[in-house]
C-alpha positions in Angstrom: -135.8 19.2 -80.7 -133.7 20.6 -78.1 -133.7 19.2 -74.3 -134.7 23.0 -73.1 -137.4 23.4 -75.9 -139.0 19.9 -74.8 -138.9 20.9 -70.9 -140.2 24.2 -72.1 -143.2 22.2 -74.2 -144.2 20.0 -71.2 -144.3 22.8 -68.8 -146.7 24.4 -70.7 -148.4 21.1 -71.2 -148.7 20.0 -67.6 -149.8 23.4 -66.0 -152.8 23.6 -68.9 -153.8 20.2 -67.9 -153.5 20.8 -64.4 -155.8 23.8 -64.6 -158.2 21.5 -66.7 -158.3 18.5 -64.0 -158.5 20.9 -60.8 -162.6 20.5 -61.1 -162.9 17.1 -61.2 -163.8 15.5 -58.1 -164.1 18.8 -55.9 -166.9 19.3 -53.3 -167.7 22.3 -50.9 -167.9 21.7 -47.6 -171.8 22.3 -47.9 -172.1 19.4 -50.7 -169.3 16.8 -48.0 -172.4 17.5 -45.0 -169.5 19.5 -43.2 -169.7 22.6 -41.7 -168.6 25.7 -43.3 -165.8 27.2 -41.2 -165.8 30.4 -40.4 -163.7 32.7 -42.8 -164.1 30.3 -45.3 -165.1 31.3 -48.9 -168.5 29.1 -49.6 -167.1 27.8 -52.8 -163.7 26.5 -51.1 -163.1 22.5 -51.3 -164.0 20.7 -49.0 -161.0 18.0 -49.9 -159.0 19.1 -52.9 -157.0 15.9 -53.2 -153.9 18.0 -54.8 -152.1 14.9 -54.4 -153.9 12.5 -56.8 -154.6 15.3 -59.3 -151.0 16.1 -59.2 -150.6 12.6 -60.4 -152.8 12.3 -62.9 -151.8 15.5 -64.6 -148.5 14.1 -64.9 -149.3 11.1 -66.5 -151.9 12.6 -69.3 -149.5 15.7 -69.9 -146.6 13.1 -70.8 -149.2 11.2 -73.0 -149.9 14.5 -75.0 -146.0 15.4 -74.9 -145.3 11.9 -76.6 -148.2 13.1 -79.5 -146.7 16.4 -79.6 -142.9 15.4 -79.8 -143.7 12.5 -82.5 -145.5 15.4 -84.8 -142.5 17.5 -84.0 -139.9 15.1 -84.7 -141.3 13.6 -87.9 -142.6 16.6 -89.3 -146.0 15.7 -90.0 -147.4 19.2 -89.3 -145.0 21.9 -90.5 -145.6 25.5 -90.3 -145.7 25.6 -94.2 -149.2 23.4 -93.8 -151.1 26.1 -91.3 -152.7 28.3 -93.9 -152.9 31.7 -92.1 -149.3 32.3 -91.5 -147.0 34.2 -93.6 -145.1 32.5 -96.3 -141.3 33.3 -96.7 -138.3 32.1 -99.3 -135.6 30.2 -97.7 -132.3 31.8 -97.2 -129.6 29.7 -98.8 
């Protein structure tokens, strides 16, 4: 696996966990006891603690990359063993 393929993989990986953990922990201002201010959508957060969540993305997306590049590396899933693609003869 190439150094641009892996960067390329964890990209991927870290923004779909990212967008998975964004939830997690989020309160509107109504659900905090604050008051909404004025402009403000009623489902904005109240604190979105980007921080934190930035953090923890980071961590679980490298967990996943290490299963990913270990399946990769040592070929234990080829694309010979997913049964709906195409089959073709090797070129020698």
């Amino acid at each position: 696996m190439s150094l641009g393929f892996a960067a390329a993989i964890y990209f991927i990986v870290w923004w779909i966990v990212l967008f998975a953990m964004l939830p997690f922990g989020v309160r509107t201002s109504e659900e905090a006891g604050e008051k909404l201010s004025p402009g403000a959508a009623d489902s904005a957060p109240h604190r979105p603690r980007l921080l934190p969540k930035m953090i923890a993305t980071t961590i679980v997306s490298a967990i996943i990359f290490a299963g990913l590049y270990a399946i990769i590396v040592h070929h234990v899933i080829t694309l010979d063993d997913i049964p709906f693609l195409p089959r073709y003869e090797r070129v020698q």
